[in-house]
Short mmCIF file of the C-alpha atoms (twelve columns), coordinates in Angstrom:
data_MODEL
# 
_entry.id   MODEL 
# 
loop_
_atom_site.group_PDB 
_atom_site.id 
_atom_site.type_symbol 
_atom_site.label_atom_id 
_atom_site.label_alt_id 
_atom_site.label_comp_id 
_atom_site.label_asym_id 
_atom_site.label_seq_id 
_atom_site.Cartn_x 
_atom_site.Cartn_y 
_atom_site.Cartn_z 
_atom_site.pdbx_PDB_model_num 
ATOM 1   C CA . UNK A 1   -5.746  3.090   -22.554 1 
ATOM 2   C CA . UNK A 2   -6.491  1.022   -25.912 1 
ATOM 3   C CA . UNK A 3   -9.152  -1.333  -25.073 1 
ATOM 4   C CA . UNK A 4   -10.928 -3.740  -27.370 1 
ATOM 5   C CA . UNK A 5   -13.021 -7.191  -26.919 1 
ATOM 6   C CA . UNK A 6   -15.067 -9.715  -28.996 1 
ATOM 7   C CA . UNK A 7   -19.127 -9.830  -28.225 1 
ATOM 8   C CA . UNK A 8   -22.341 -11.523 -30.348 1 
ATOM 9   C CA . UNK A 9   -24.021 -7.614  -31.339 1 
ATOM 10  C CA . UNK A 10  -26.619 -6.537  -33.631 1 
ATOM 11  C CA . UNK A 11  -26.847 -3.103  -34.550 1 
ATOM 12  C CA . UNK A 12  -28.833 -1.636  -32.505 1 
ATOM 13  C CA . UNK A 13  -26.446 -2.084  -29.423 1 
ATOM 14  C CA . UNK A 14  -24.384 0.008   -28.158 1 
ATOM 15  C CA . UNK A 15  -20.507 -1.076  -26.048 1 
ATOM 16  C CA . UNK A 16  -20.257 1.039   -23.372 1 
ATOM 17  C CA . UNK A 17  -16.887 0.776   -21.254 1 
ATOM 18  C CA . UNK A 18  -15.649 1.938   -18.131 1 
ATOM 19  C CA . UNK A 19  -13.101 2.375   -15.358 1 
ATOM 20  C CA . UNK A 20  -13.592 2.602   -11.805 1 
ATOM 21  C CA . UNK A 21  -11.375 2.210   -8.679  1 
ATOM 22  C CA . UNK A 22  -11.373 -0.615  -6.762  1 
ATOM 23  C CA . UNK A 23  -13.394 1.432   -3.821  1 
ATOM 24  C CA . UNK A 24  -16.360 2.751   -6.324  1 
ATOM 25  C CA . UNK A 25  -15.069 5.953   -7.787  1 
ATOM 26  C CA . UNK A 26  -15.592 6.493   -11.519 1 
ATOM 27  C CA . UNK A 27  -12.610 7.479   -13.768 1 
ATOM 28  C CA . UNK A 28  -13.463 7.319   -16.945 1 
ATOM 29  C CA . UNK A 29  -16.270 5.885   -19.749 1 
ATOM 30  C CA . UNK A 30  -16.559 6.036   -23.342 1 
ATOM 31  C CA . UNK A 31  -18.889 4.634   -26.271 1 
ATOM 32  C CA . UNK A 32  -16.972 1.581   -28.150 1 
ATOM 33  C CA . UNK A 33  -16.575 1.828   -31.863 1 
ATOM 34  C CA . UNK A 34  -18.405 -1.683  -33.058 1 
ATOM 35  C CA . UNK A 35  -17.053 -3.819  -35.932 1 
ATOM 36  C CA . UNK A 36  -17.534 -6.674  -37.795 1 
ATOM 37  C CA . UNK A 37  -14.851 -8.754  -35.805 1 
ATOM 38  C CA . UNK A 38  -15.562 -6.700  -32.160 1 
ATOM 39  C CA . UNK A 39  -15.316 -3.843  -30.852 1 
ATOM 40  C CA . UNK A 40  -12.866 -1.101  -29.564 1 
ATOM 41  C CA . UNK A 41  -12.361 1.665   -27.371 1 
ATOM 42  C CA . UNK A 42  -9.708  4.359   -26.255 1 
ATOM 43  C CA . UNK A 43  -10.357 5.642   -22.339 1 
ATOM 44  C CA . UNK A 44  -8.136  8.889   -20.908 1 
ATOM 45  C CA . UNK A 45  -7.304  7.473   -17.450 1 
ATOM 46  C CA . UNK A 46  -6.660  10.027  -15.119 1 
ATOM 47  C CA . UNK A 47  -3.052  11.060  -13.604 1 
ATOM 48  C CA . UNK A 48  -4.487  12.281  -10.138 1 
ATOM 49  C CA . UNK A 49  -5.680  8.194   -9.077  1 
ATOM 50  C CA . UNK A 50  -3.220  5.109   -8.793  1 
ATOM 51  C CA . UNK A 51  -4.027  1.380   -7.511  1 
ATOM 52  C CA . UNK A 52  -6.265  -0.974  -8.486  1 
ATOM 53  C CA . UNK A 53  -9.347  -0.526  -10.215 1 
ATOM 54  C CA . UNK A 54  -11.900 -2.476  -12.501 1 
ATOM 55  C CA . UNK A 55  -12.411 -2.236  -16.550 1 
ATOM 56  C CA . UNK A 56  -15.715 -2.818  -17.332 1 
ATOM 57  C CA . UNK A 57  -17.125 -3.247  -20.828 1 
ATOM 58  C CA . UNK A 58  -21.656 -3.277  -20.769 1 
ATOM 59  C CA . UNK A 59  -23.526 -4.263  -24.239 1 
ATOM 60  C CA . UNK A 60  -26.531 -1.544  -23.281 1 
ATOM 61  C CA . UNK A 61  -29.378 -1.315  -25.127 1 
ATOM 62  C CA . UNK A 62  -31.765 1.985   -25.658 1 
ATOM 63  C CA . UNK A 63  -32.665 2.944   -22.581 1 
ATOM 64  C CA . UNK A 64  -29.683 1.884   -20.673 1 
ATOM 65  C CA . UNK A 65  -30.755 -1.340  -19.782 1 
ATOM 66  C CA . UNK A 66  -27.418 -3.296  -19.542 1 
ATOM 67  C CA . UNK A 67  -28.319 -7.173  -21.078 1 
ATOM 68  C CA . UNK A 68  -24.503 -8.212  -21.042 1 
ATOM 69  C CA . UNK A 69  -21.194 -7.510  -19.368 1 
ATOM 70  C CA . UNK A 70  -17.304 -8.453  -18.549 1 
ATOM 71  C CA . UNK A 71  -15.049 -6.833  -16.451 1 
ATOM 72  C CA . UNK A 72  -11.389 -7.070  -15.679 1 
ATOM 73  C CA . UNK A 73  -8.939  -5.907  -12.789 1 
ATOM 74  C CA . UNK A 74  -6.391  -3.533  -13.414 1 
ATOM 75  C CA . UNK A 75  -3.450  -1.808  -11.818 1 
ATOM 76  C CA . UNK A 76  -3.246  1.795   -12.754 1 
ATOM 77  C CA . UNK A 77  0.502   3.062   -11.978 1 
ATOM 78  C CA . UNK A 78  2.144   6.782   -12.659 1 
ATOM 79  C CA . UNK A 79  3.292   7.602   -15.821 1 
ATOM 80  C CA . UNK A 80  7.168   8.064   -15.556 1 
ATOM 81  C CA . UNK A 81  8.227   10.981  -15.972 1 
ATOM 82  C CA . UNK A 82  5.342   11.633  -13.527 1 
ATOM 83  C CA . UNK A 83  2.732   14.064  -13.886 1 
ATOM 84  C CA . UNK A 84  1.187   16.325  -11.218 1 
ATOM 85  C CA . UNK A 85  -0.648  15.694  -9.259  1 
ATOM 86  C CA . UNK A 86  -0.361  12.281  -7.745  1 
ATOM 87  C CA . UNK A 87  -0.514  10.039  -4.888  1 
ATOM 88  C CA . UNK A 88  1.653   6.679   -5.074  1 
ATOM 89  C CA . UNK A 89  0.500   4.467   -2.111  1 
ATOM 90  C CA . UNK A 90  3.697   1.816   -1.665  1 
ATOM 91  C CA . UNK A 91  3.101   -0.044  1.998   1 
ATOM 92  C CA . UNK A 92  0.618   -1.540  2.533   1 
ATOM 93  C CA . UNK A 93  0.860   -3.834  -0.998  1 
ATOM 94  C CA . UNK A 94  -1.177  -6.432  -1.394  1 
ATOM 95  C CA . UNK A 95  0.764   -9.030  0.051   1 
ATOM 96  C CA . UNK A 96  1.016   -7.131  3.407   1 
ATOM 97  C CA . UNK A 97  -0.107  -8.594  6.592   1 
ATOM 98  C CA . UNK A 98  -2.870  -7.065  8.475   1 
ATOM 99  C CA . UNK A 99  -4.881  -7.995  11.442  1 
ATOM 100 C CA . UNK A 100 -7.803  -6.988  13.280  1 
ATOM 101 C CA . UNK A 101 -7.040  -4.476  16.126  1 
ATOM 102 C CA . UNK A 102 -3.089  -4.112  15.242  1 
ATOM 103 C CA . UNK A 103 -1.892  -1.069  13.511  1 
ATOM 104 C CA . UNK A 104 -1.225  -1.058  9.650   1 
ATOM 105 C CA . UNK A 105 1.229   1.483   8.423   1 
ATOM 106 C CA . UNK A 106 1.349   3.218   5.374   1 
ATOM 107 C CA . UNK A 107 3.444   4.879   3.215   1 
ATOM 108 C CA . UNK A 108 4.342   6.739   -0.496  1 
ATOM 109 C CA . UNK A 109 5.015   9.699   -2.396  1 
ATOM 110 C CA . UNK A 110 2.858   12.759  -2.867  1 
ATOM 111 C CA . UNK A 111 3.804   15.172  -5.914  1 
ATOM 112 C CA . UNK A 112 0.712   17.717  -5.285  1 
ATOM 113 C CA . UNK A 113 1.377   21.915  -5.757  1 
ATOM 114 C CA . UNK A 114 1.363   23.014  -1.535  1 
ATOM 115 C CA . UNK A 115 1.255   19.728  -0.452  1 
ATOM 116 C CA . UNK A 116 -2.498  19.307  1.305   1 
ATOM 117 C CA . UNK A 117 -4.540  17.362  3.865   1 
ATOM 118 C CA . UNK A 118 -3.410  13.165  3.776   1 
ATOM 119 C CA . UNK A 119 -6.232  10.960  4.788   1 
ATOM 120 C CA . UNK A 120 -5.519  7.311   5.155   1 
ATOM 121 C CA . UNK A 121 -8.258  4.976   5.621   1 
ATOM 122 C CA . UNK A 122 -9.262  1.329   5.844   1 
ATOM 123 C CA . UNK A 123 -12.362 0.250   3.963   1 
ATOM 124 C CA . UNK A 124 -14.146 -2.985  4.812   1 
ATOM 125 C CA . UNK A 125 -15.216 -4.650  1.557   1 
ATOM 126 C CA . UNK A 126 -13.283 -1.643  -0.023  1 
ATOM 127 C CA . UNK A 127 -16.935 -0.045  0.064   1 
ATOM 128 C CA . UNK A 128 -17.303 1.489   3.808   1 
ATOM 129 C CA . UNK A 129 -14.410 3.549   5.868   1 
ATOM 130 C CA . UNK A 130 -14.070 1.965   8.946   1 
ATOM 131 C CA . UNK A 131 -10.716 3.836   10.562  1 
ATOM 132 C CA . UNK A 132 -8.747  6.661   9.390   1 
ATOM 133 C CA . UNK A 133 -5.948  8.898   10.248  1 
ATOM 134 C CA . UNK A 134 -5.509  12.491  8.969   1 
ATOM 135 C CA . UNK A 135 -1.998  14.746  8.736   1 
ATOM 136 C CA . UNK A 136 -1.064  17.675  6.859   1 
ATOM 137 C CA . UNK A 137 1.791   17.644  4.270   1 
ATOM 138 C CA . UNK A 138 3.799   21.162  3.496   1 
ATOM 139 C CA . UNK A 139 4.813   20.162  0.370   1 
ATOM 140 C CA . UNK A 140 5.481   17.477  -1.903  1 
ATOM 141 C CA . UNK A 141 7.412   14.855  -0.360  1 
ATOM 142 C CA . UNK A 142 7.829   11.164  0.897   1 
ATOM 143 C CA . UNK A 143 5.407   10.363  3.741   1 
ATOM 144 C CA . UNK A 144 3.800   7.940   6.471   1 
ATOM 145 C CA . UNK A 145 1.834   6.908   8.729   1 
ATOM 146 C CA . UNK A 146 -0.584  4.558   10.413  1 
ATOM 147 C CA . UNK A 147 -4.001  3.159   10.825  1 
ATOM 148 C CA . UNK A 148 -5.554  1.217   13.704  1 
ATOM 149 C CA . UNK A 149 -7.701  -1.387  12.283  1 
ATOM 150 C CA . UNK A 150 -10.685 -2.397  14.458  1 
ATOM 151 C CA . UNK A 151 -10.844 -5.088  16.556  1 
ATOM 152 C CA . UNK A 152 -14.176 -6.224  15.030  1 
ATOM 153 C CA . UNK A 153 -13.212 -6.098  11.121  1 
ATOM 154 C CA . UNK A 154 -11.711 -9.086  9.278   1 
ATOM 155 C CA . UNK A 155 -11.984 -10.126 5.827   1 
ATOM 156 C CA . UNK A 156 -11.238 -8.523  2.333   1 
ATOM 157 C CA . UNK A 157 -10.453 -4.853  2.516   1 
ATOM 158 C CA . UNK A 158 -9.096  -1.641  0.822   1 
ATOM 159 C CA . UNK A 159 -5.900  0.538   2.262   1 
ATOM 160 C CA . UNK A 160 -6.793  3.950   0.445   1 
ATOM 161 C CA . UNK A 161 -4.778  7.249   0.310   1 
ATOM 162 C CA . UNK A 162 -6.361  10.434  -0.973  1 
ATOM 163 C CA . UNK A 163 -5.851  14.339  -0.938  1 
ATOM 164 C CA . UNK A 164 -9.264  16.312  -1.286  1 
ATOM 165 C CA . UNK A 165 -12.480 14.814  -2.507  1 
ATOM 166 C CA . UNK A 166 -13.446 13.342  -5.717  1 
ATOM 167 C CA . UNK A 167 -14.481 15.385  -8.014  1 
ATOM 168 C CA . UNK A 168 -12.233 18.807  -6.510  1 
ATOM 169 C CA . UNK A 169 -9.768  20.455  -8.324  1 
ATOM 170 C CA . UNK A 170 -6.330  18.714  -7.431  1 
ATOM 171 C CA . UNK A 171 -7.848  15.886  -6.143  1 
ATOM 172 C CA . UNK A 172 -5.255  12.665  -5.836  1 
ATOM 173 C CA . UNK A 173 -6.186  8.958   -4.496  1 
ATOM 174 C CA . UNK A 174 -4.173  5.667   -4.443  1 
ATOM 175 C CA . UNK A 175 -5.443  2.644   -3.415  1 
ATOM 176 C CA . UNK A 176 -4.675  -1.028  -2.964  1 
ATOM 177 C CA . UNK A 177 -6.665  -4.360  -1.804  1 
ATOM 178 C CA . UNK A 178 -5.444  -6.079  1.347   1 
ATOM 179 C CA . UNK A 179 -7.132  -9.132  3.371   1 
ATOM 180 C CA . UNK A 180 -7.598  -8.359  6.860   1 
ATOM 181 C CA . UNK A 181 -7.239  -11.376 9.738   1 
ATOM 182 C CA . UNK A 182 -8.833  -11.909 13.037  1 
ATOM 183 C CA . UNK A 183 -6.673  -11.377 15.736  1 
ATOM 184 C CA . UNK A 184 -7.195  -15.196 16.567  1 
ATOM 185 C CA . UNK A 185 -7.027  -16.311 12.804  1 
ATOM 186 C CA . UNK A 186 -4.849  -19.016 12.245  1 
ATOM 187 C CA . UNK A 187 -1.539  -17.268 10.960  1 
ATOM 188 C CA . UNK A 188 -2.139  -13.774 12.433  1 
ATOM 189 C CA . UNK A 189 1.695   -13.791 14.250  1 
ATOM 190 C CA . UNK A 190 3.687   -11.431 12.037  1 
ATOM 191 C CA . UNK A 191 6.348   -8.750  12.012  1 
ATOM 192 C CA . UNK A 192 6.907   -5.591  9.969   1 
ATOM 193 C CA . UNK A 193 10.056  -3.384  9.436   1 
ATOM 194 C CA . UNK A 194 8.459   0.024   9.032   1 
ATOM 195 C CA . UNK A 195 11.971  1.614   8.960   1 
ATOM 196 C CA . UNK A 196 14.616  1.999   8.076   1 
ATOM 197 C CA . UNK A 197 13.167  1.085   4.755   1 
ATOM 198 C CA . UNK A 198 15.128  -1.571  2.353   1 
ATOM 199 C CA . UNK A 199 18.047  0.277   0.558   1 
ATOM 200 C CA . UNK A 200 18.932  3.020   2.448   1 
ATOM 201 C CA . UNK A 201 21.712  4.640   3.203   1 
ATOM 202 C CA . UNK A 202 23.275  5.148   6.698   1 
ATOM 203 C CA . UNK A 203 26.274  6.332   7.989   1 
ATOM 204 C CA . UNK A 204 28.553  4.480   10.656  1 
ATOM 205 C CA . UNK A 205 28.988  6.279   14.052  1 
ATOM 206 C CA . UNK A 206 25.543  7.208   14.492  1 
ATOM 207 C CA . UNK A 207 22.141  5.813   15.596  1 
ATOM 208 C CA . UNK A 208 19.572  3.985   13.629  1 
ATOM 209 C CA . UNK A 209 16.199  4.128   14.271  1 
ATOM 210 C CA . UNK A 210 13.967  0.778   13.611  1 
ATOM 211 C CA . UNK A 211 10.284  0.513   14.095  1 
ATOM 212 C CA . UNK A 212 7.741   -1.966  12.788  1 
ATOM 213 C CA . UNK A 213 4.619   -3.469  13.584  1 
ATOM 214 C CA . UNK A 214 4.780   -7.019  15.719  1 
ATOM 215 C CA . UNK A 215 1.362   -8.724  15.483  1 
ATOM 216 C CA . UNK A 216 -0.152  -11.005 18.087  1 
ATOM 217 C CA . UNK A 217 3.962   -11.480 19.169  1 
ATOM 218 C CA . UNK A 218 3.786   -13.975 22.128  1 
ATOM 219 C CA . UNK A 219 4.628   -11.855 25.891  1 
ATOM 220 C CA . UNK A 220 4.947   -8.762  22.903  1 
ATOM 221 C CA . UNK A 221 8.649   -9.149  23.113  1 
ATOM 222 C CA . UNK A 222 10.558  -8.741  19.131  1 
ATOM 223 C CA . UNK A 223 14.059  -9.019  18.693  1 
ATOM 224 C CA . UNK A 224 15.892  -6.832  16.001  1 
ATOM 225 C CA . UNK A 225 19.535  -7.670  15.241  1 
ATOM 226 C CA . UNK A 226 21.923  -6.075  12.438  1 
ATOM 227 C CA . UNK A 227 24.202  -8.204  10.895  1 
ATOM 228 C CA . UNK A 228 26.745  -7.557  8.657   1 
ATOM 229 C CA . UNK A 229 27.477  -9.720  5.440   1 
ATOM 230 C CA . UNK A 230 30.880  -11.160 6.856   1 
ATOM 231 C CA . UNK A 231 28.526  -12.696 9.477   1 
ATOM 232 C CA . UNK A 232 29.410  -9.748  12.543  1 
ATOM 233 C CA . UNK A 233 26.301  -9.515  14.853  1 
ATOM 234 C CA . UNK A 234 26.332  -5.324  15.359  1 
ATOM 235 C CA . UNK A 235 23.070  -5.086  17.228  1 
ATOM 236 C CA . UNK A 236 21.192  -7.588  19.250  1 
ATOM 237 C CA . UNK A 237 18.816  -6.090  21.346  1 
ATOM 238 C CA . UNK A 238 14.406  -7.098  22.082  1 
ATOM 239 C CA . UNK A 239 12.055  -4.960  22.447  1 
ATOM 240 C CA . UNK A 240 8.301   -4.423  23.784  1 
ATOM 241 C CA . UNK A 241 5.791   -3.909  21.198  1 
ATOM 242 C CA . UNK A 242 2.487   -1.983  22.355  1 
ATOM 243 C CA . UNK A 243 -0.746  -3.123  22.783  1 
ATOM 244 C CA . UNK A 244 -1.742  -2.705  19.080  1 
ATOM 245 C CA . UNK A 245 1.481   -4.029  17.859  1 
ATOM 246 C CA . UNK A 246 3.784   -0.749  17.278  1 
ATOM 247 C CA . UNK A 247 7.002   -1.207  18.476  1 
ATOM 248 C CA . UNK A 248 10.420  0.501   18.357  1 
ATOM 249 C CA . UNK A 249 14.349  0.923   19.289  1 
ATOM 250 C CA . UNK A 250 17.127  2.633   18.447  1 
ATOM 251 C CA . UNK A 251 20.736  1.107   17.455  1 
ATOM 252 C CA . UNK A 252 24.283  2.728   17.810  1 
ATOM 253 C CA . UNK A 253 26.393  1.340   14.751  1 
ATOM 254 C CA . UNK A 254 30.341  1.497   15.508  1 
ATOM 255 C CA . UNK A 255 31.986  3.809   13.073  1 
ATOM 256 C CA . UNK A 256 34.444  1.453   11.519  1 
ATOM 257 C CA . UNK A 257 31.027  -0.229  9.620   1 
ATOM 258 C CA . UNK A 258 30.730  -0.400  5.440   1 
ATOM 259 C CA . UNK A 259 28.427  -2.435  2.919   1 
ATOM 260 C CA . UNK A 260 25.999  -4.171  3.113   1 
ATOM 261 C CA . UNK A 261 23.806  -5.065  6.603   1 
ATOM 262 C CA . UNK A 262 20.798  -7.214  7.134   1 
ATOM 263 C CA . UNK A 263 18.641  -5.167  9.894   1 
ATOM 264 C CA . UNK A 264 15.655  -8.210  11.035  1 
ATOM 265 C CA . UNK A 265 12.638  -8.419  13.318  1 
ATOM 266 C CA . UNK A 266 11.831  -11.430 14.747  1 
ATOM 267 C CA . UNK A 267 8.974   -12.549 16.764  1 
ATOM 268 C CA . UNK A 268 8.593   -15.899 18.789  1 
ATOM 269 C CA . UNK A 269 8.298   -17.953 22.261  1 
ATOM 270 C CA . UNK A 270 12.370  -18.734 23.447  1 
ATOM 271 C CA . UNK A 271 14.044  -20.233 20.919  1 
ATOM 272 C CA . UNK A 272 11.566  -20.637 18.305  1 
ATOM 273 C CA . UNK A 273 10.874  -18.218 16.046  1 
ATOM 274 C CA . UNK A 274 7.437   -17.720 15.027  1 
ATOM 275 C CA . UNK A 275 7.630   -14.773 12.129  1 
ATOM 276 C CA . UNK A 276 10.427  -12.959 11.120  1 
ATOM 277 C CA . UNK A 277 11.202  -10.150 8.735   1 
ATOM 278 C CA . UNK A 278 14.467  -8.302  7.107   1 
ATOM 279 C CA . UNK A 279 15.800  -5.816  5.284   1 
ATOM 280 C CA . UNK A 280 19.209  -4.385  3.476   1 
ATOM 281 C CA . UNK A 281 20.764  -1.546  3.962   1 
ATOM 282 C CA . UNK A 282 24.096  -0.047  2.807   1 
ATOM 283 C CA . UNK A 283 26.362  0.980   5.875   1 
ATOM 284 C CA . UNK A 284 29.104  3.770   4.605   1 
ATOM 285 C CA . UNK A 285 31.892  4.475   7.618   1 
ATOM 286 C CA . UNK A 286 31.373  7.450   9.755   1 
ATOM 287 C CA . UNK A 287 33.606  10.979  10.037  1 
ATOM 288 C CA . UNK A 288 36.877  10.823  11.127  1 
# 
């Protein structure tokens, strides 16, 4: 990463820049070459950590003593084609809902040699872990899961994937900022699609699975409907979501079904709908 700024220096100072992830864990630091017009830098960023972090650039003097500072957010992302190891944390983004006491799901891809220990964790503040939820991955794959945020946490936040600790060999983190509501915050009624995920593939014939995450739904009832794009209704069918929010069903899709399909959540009291949520998928006809 090329990195270069404008400052008022005398010689004796010294640039000192650095990058950090959003949740505190140093990546990388250098000594800035200092010019007439500014100053410059070139920082190796690390393959093994994706998500946000923070670029910070210090005018120190001897001593350490920092007398003058700027920072700026960045998103680090995999270089494509990827290197090993890495963690790519895509749900929650930052535009995802959460709320206090409801589950948040996750999900990504992990490209690690053996696969290894998942941790997924919520961070008040991004600084302290306040829930978590462990699994073990065989290999290197597409995964997911969820977290149970507490019922006492609202407020800015951190969603935060990682494989081993910092600092250990084959160690892999991804993280992303998220605003937590109180589950009786104004605008905490919301639904998720969890899966199937948008694009996918299924074939006609068979069953599709759809879960999500309904949150503060009124009498916890969500209705989930696949429609096709000529308008034909091929699943209609509500649901009870549980007491933090998960909920789920399954949907037989008639054989004779191709293109494109709209598979949506829906949460509300009657006839009103309160939140609502969709995806497309691609619908291919079944055997025979």
């Amino acid at each position: 990463m090329a990195v270069s700024g404008y400052g008022y220096l005398s010689p004796e100072l010294t640039v000192k820049v650095g990058l950090t992830s959003i949740t505190g864990w140093h990546l990388a630091s250098t000594d800035a070459t200092v010019g007439e017009n500014g100053w410059e830098a070139t920082l190796t960023v690390p393959a093994s950590v994706s998500g946000a972090a923070t670029l910070r650039a210090a005018v120190v003097v001897e001593g350490g003593q920092v007398i003058a500072s700027d920072t700026v957010a960045v998103t680090l992302s995999v270089q494509e084609p990827p290197e090993e190891p890495y963690l790519v944390l895509d749900r929650p983004a930052g535009a995802s809902m959460a709320v206090a006491g409801h589950w948040l799901f996750f999900d990504g891809r992990l490209e690690r040699s053996g696969g290894g220990p998942l941790r997924l964790a919520v961070w008040e503040a991004c600084e302290t872990e306040v829930a978590n939820f462990r699994f073990n991955l065989r290999s290197s794959t597409y995964w997911y899961g969820r977290v149970l945020v507490p019922e006492d946490v609202s407020g800015p936040a951190c969603a935060v994937a990682t494989v081993g600790e910092p600092g250990e060999e084959g160690w892999v983190a991804a993280q992303v900022p998220i605003a937590i509501l109180a589950e009786d915050s104004e605008g905490s009624v919301g639904v998720m699609i969890a899966n199937p995920s948008s694009g996918r593939t299924v074939r006609g014939g068979g069953t599709l699975a759809v879960n999500g995450v309904a949150y503060n739904a009124p009498g916890g009832g969500v209705q989930v409907q696949v429609t096709l794009a000529n308008g034909r209704i091929v699943a209609n069918t509500t649901v009870q979501a549980d007491a933090y929010g998960y909920w789920e069903t399954t949907v037989n899709l008639p054989a004779d079904l191709d293109g494109e399909a709209v598979v949506a959540a829906t949460v509300g009291t009657g006839a009103t709908s309160l939140a609502s949520t969709q995806v497309l998928i691609d619908v291919v006809p079944g055997d025979g």
